[in-house]
C-alpha positions as CSV (number, residue, x, y, z in Angstrom):
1,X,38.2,62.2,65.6
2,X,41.1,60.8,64.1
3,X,40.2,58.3,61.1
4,X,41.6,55.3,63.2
5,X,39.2,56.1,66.0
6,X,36.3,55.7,64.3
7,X,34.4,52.7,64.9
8,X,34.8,50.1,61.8
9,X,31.2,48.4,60.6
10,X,30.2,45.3,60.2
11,X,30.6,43.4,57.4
12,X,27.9,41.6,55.6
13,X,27.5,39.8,52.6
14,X,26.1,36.4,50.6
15,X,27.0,33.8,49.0
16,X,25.0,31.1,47.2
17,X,25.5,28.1,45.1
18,X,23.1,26.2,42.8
19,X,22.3,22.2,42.6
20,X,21.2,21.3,39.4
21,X,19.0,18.0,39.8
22,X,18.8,18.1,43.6
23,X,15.4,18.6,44.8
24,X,15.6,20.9,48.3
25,X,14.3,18.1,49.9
26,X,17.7,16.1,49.2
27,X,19.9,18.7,50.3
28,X,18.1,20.1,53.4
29,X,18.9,16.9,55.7
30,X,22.6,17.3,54.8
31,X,22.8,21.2,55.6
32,X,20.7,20.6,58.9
33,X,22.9,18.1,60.6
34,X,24.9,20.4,61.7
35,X,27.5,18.0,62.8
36,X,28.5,16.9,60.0
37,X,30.0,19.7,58.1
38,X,33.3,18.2,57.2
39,X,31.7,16.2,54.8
40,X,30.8,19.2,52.9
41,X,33.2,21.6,53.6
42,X,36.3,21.8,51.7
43,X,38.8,22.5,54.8
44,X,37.1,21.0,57.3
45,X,38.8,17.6,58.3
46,X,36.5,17.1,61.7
47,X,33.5,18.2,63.1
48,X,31.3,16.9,66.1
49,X,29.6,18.0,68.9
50,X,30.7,19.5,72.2
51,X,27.0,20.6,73.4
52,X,23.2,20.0,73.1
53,X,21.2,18.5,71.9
54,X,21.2,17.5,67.7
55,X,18.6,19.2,66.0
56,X,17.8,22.1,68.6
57,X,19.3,25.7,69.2
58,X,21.9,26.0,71.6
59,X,23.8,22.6,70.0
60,X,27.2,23.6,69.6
61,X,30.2,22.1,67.4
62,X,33.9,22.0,66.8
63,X,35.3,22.3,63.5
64,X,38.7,21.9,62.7
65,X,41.3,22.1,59.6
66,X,43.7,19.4,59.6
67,X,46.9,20.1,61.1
68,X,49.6,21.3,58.4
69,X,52.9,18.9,58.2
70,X,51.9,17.1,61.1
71,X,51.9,20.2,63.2
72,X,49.2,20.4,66.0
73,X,50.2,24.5,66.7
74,X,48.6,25.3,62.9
75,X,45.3,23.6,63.5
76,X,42.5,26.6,62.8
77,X,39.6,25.8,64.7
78,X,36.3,27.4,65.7
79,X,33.3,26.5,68.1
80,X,30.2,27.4,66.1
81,X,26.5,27.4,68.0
82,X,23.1,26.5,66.4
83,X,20.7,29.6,66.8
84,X,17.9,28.4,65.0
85,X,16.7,25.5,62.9
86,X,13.8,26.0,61.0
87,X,12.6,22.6,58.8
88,X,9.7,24.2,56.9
89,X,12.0,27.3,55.7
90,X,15.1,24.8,55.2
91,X,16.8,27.4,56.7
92,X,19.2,27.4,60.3
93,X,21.1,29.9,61.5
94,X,24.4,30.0,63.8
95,X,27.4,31.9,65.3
96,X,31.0,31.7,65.8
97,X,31.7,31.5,70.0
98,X,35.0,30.9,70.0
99,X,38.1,30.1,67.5
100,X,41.6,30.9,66.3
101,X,40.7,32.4,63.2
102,X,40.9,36.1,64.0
103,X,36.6,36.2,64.3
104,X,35.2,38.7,67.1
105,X,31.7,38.3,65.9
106,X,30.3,36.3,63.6
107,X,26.6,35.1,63.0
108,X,25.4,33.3,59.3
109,X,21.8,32.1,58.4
110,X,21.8,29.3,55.9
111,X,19.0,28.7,53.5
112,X,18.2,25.9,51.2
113,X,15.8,27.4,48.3
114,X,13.9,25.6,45.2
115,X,14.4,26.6,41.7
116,X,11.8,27.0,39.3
117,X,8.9,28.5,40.8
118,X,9.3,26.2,44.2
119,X,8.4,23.2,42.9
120,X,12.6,22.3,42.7
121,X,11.9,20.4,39.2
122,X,15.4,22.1,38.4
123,X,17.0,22.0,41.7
124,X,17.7,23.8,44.1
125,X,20.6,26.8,45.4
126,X,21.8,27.5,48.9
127,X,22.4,30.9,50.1
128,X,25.0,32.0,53.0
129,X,24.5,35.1,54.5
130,X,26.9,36.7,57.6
131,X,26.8,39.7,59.6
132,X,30.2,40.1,61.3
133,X,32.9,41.9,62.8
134,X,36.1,42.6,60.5
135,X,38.5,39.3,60.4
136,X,42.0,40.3,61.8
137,X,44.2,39.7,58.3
138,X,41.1,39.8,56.5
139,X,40.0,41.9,53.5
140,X,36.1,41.5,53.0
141,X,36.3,40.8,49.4
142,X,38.6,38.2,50.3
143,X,36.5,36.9,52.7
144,X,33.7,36.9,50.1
145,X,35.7,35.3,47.8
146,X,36.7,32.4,50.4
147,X,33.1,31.9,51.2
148,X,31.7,31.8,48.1
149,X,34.4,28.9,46.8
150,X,33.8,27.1,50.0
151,X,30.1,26.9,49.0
152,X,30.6,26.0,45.3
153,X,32.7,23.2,46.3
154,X,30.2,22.3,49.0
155,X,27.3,22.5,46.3
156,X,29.2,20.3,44.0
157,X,29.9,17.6,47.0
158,X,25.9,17.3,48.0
159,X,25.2,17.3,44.2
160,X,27.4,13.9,44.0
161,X,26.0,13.0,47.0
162,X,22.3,13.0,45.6
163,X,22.8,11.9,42.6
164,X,24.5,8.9,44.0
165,X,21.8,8.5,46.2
166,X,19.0,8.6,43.6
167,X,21.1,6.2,41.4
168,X,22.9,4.0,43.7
């Protein structure tokens, strides 16, 4: 069988991200509304739902990067659907059903975790894990690389966001 032919693997991998002085409590809420990931996520300029019902598997939303120079035709987009929402773990998990950003398969779980022995007097760190197909113009360490900035910057956003919340 020529080297070509031979059926590629899936990628996986993880990413996480630590929130000093948010409590998991804090952050949880903000990861589970699903809908509302453009607050959080550095590319995302919208984000709403298409399908479902908030809260339960089977809700489905559209994200969207913001168009580049004005130019609807380089809007990257993808419709992402809720598999499983899990309050007690602080953990949901979802896949990728349609998009323009190269993705044959794609399914991530989410997790919110304490630090320092569960009680979260520290904080608190979210992990991102993905089982996948390869991305079309994709290297996987690139793709790690992408995902793991994304998170750090999405870390550092509900940080501010709690804080401000605690203080404010």
């Amino acid at each position: 069988m020529a080297e070509d032919q031979i059926p590629k693997s899936k990628w996986e991998g993880k990413a996480s991200a630590d929130l000093e002085g948010s409590s998991a409590e804090q952050v949880w809420p903000l990861l589970a509304d699903f809908c509302s990931l453009h607050k959080w996520f550095p590319d995302i300029a919208t984000c709403y739902q298409v399908d479902g019902v908030p809260g339960q598997p089977g809700l489905i939303r559209y994200c969207a990067r913001a168009p580049i120079d004005n130019d609807e035709s380089t809007i990257k987009w993808a419709k992402e659907k809720l598999l499983s929402l899990d309050p007690i773990q602080r953990c949901l998990s979802y896949e990728i059903i349609e998009s323009n950003l190269g993705f044959k398969s794609y399914v991530a779980i989410m997790q919110v975790v304490p630090i320092n022995g569960g009680d979260g007097s520290i904080g608190c760190k979210i992990e991102w894990s993905f089982v996948c197909d390869p991305i079309e113009g994709w290297g996987l360490n690139d793709f790690r690389s992408y995902l793991d900035s994304s998170l750090r910057l999405m870390a550092e956003k509900m940080m501010e966001h709690t804080l401000l919340s605690t203080t404010g």
